[in-house]
Structures are given as C-alpha cells and as structure tokens.
C-alpha positions as CSV (number, residue, x, y, z in Angstrom):
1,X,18.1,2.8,30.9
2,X,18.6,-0.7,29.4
3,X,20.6,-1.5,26.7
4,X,17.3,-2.5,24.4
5,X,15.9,0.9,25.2
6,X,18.7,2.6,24.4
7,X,19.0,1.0,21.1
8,X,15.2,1.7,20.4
9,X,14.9,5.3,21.7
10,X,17.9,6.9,19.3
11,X,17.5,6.7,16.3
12,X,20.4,5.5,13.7
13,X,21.6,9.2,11.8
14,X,21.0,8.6,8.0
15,X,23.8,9.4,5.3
16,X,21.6,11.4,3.1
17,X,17.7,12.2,3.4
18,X,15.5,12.7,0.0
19,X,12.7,14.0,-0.5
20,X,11.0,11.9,-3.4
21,X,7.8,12.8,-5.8
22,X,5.7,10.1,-6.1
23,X,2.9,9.6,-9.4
24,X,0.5,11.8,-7.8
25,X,3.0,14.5,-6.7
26,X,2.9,14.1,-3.3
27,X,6.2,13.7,-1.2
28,X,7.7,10.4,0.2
29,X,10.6,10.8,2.8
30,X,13.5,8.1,2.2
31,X,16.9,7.9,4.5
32,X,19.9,6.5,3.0
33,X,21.7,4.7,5.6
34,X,25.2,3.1,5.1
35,X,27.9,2.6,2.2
36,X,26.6,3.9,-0.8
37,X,28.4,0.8,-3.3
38,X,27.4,-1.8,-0.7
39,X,24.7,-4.4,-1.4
40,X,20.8,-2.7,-1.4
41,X,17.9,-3.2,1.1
42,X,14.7,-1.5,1.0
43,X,12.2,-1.8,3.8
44,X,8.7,-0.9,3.8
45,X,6.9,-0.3,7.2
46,X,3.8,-1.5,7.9
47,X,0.1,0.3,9.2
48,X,0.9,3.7,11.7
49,X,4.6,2.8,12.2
50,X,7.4,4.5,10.6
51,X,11.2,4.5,9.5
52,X,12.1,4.1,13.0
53,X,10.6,0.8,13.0
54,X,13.1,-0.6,11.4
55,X,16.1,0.8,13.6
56,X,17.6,-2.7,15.0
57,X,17.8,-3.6,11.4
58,X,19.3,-0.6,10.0
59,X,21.6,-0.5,12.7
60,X,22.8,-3.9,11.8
61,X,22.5,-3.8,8.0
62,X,24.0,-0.2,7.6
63,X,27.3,-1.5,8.7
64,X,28.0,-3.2,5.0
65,X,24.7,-2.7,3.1
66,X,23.1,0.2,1.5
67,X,19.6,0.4,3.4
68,X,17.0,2.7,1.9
69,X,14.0,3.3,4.1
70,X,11.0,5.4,3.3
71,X,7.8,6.4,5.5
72,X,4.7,5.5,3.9
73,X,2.3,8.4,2.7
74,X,0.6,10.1,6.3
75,X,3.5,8.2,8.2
76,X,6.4,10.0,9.7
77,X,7.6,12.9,7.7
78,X,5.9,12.1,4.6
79,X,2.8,14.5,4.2
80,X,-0.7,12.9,4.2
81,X,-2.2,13.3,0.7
82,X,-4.3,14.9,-0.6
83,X,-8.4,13.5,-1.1
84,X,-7.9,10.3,-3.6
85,X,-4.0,9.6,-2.1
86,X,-5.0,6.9,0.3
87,X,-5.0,3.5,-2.1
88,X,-3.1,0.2,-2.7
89,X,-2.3,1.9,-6.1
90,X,-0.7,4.9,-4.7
91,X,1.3,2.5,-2.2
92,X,2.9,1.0,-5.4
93,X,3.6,4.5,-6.5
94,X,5.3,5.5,-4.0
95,X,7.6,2.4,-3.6
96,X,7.6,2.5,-7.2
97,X,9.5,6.2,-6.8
98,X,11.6,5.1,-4.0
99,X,13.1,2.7,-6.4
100,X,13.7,4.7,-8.9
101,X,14.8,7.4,-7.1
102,X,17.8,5.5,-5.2
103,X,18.6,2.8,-7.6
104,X,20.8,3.0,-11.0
105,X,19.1,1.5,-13.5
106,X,19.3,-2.2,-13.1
107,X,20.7,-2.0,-9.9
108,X,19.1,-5.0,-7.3
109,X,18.0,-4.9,-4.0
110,X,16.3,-6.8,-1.3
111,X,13.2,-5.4,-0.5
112,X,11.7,-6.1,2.6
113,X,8.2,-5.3,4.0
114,X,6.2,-5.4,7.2
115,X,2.6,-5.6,7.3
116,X,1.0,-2.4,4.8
117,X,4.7,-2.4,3.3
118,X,4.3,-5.9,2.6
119,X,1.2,-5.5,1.3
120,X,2.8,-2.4,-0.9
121,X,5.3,-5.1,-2.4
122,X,2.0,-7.0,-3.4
123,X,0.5,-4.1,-5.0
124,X,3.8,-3.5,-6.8
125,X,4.1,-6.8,-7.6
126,X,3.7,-5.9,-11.8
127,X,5.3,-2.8,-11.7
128,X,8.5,-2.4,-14.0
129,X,10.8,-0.6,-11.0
130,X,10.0,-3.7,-8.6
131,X,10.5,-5.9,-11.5
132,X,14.0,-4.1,-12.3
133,X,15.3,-3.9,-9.2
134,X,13.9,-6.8,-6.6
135,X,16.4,-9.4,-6.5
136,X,14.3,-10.7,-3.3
137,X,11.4,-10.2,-1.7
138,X,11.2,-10.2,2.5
139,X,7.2,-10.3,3.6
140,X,6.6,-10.1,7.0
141,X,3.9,-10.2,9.3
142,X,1.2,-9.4,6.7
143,X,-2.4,-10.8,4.7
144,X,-3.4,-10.2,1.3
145,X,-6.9,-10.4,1.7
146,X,-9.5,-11.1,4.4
147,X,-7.8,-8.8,7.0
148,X,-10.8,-8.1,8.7
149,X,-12.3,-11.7,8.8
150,X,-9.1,-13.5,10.0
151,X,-8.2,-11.3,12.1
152,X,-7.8,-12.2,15.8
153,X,-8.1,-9.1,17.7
154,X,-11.4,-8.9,18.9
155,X,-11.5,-12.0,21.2
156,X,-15.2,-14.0,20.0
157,X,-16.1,-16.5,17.5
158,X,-15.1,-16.0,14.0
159,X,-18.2,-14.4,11.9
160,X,-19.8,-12.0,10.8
161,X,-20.1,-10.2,14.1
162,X,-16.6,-10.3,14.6
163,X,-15.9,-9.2,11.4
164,X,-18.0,-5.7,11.6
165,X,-16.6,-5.2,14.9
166,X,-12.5,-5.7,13.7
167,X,-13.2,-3.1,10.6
168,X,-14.9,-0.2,12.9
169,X,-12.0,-1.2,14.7
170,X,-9.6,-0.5,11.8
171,X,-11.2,2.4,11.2
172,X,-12.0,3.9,14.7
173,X,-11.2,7.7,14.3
174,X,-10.9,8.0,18.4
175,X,-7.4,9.3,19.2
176,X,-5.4,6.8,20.7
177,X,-4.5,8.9,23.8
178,X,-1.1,9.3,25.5
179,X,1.7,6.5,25.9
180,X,0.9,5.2,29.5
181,X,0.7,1.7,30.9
182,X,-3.0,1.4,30.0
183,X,-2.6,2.0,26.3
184,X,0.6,0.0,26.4
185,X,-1.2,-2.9,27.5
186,X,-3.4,-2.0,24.9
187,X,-1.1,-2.3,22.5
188,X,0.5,-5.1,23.4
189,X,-2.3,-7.2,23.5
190,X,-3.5,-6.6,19.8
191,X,0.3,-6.6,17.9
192,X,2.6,-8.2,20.4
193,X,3.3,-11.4,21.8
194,X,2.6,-12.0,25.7
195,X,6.7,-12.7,25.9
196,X,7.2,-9.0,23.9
197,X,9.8,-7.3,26.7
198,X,8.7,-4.0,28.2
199,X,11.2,-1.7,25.9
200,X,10.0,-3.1,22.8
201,X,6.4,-2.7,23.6
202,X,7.5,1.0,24.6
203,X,9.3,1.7,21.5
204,X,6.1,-0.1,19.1
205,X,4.0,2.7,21.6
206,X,5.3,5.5,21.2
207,X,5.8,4.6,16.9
208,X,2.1,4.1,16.6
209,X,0.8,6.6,18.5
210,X,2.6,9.0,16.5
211,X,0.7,8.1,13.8
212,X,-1.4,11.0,12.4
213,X,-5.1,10.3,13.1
214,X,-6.3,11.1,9.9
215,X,-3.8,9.0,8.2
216,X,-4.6,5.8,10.8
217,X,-8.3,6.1,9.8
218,X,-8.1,6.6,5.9
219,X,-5.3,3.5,5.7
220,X,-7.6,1.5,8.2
221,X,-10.1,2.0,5.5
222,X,-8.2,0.6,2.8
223,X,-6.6,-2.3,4.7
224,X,-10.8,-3.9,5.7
225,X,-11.3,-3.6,1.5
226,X,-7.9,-5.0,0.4
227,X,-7.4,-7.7,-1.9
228,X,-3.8,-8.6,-3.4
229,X,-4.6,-12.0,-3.7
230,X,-3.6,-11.4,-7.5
231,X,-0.6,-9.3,-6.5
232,X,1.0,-12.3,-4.8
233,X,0.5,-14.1,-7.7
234,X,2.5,-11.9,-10.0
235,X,5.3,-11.7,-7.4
236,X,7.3,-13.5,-9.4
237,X,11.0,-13.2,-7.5
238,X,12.5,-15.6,-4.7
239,X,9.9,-14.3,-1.7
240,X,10.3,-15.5,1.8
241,X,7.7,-15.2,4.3
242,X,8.1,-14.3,8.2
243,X,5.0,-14.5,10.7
244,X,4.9,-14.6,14.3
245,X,3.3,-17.7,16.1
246,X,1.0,-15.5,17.9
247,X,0.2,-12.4,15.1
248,X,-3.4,-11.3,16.4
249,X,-3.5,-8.6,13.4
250,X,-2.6,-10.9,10.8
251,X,-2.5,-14.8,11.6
252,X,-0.2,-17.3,10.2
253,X,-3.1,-18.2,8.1
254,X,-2.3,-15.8,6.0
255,X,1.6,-16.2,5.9
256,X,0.5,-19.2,4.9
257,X,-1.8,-18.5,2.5
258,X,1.1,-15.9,0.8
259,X,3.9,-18.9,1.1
260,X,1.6,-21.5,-0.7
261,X,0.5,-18.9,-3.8
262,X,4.1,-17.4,-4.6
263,X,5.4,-18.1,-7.6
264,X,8.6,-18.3,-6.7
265,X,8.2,-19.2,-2.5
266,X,11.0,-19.7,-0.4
267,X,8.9,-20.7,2.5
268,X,7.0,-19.7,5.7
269,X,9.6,-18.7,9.2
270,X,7.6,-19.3,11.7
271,X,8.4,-17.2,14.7
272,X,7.1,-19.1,18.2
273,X,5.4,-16.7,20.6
274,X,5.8,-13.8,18.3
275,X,3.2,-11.3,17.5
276,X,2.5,-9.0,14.8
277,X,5.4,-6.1,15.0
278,X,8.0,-9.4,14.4
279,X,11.1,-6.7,12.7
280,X,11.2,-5.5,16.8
281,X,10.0,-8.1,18.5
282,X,12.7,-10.8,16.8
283,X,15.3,-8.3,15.2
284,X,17.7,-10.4,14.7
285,X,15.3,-12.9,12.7
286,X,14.5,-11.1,11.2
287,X,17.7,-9.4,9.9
288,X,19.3,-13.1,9.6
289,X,16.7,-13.4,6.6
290,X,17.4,-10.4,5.0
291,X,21.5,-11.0,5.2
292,X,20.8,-14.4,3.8
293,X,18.9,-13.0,0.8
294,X,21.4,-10.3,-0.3
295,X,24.1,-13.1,0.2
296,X,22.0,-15.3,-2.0
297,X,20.2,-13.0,-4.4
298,X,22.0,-9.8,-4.6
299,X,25.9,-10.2,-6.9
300,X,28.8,-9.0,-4.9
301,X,30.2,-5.7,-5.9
302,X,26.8,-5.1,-7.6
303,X,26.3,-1.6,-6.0
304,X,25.6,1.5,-8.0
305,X,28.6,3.9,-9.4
306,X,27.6,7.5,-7.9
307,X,25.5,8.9,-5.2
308,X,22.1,7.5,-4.9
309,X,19.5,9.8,-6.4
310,X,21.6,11.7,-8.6
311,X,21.0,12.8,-11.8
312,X,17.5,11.9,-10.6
313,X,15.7,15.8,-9.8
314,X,12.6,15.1,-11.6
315,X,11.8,12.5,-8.2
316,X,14.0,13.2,-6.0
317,X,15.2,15.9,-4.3
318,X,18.5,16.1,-1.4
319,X,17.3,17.3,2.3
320,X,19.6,18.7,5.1
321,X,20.1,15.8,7.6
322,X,19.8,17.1,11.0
C-alpha cells in the first residue's frame, strides 16, 4: 500500500464528536480535531462527499489549529431530513449551528468550503453566526448559479440540450453501483483531472459512493435550481477562491465569476490540470491557503477559553468517539 493510500484510507481520530441540532431539529455530525485554544478552521464538504474528504487537511491543520468539520445533512453520519430539509436555507442552518455550537461568542475562524459547502457559505453569507465568527472565507471548486448550464460534464455543445441532459444527470436516482475500475473511470472523468493519481481517485470513489441515494438525488435537485449570485454579494469578509484548471462540474468560469463579485476578493488560485475534488487532488494547495488565512485573518492566541460546545446543550450534544 502506498504512502497516499494509506494516508487516504485511515481516517484522522477526532478529539471530541457532537452531535448538533440544527433550526429544523434535525442532527448535524461535527468532529473536533486538534488543540482546543489553537487558531479555528471550519470546512464544509461539498455534493455526496463527507468529513473524510477533508482528511489530508485535517491531518495537517490539526497539528496547531482547532479544525471543526461537519457532514452535510444525508452526508456521512448526519441523518437525511425529513420532507422540506433539502434547501440552500437549511444548508445555512446547519453551518449556522455548527458555528454556534463550537465557537465562543466572538470567537473567529477560517471557514473553508468545497463545492455545496462553498455554496453553504454563500447561503450563509447574511447570517449573524457567519458574520460573528468568519474571519476568512476559503471557496473552492464551486458556482453560484448556472450549475447546470456551465457545466462540462456531458461532452456536446453548450445549450439547451446539454443543459437538460447535465440536470437529469444531477438528479439521476440510478445507484451508482460498486467501487470497481469502471465506475472509477467514471468518476474520474466527471470531477477529476486526467493527472488525478490512482489513490486519490480511489479514496474520491469510495467517499461518493457512500453517499445515500436518496440524499444524492434530493441535493442534485437543489444544486440544477440554485442561485447565490446575491449570496456572494453579501459575503462581505476577505474570500479567496480556489478552482482547478480542468473542474468539469464547476468551471473556472465560475471561480471566476465568484472572485470578480466579492466584496471583499482576495483573488482566483488557479490550479493547472486540476479537476473538481481540488482539497484531495492538490492537498497541500490547498492547505497552504487556508494556513495563510488564519496567519493573516485570524489574532494569535485568539482561541476560545473552555471546551468547545460547552455550556451549549440546547445545540449541541457530546458523542462517544470510537
């Protein structure tokens, strides 16, 4: 087994687990990984993936940071919803009771998102919690509008074809079958770049197809209606932007798009051959950006007095780590 694999297939063990109530009631899993005074990240993952997606940088970050990381509603251990719980608004709740949940009052963080979690940091954008506690905002990978019309994926000429074709797409409700070579191609072709080493498109595998198929369906749904082209606009902390060269899911057009309406942009990375799942394809990237943000954004010794969460039982409540 290869270093990379290793690194990919076990997963970093969190210092505490919570189990958070979000506006609607439902449940949101969040780890808490590393020093509990040390300077905050949040990260958000994107479409069918989960915490593990963000292991390289949680490995890396958890060494001198305090790294919160939550699985989106249907994702990973948090339940799918109820009927109604599949929305931009409830993505903003949830994140919205992550923060609150892990953060002292006042407390900053850099929050970073990939794909739907950067599109939840959109749909936050005016929310008092991510207005209390982003000190900087980390997009990667991701669109605010258009998703299906941009979109790359299905390999014709852009219109209206194309476009019915990439939101039945998004919305298929076929399973997506086993991890094997044929689906791995699969999946490499539509999120990862032709470059994308064998472990990494492995480890994106076996992340996505873990993905509840109810879940995949319902949030494919929302993603071919979505429209946060007013949530970037009131995204008004430093926001850098990260796309891959390559991103069939989400083009650079729309990093681009993002970097150009920000109110306060801190410009566009462009990540050459790169595809869509850039936090595992370019880990270290993509954790350089985040390290620079906390070392420019986020006040030394700024980390909260007291165990994240407590003092918190109306949102949040402590699970057993295994």
């Amino acid at each position: 087994m290869s270093r990379l694999l290793h690194r990919y297939s076990v997963p970093p063990v969190p210092d505490a687990e919570l189990a958070v109530r979000s506006a609607d009631g439902e449940r949101v899993h969040v780890e808490l990984h590393g020093p509990e005074g040390a300077p905050a990240v949040v990260l958000a993952h994107g479409w069918t993936c989960n915490t593990r997606f963000w292991d390289a940088q949680i490995r890396d970050l958890a060494v001198d940071h305090r790294v919160i990381a939550y699985d989106q509603r249907g994702h990973g251990l948090s339940p799918e919803p109820g009927p109604g719980g599949y929305s931009t608004d409830a993505l903003a709740d949830d994140l919205e009771a992550v923060l609150t949940a892990t953060l002292d009052p006042g407390r900053k963080a850099v929050i970073a998102g990939h794909s739907m979690g950067g599109m939840t940091v959109m749909a936050a954008a005016a929310r008092p919690a991510l207005r209390e506690h982003a000190a900087a905002v980390l997009l990667c990978s991701t669109g605010s509008t258009r998703l299906t019309a941009e979109a790359l994926v299905v390999p014709i000429r852009a219109g209206a074809l194309r476009t019915r074709i990439t939101t039945a797409v998004l919305g298929a409700k076929a399973p997506l079958g086993p991890v094997n070579p044929v689906t791995k191609k699969v999946l490499k072709y539509a999120t990862m770049g032709a470059g994308s080493a064998p472990d990494r498109v492995d480890a994106c595998a076996r992340i996505v197809h873990a993905c509840p198929r109810r879940a995949r369906v319902a949030w494919g749904h929302v993603l071919a209606e979505l429209d946060l082209a007013a949530g970037v606009r009131e995204l008004r902390v430093p926001t850098a932007v990260i796309a891959g060269t390559d991103d069939r899911l989400t083009p650079p057009v729309h990093a681009r798009a993002i970097a150009d309406a920000l109110p306060v942009g801190l410009g566009l990375t462009e990540l050459a051959g790169m595809g869509h799942m850039t936090p595992v394809e370019a880990p270290e990237a993509v954790t350089a950006k985040i390290r620079e943000l906390v070392t420019r954004y986020v006040a030394e010794g700024a980390g909260a007095r007291g165990t994240a969460g407590q003092g918190k039982a109306a949102t949040a409540e402590k699970e057993d780590v295994a």
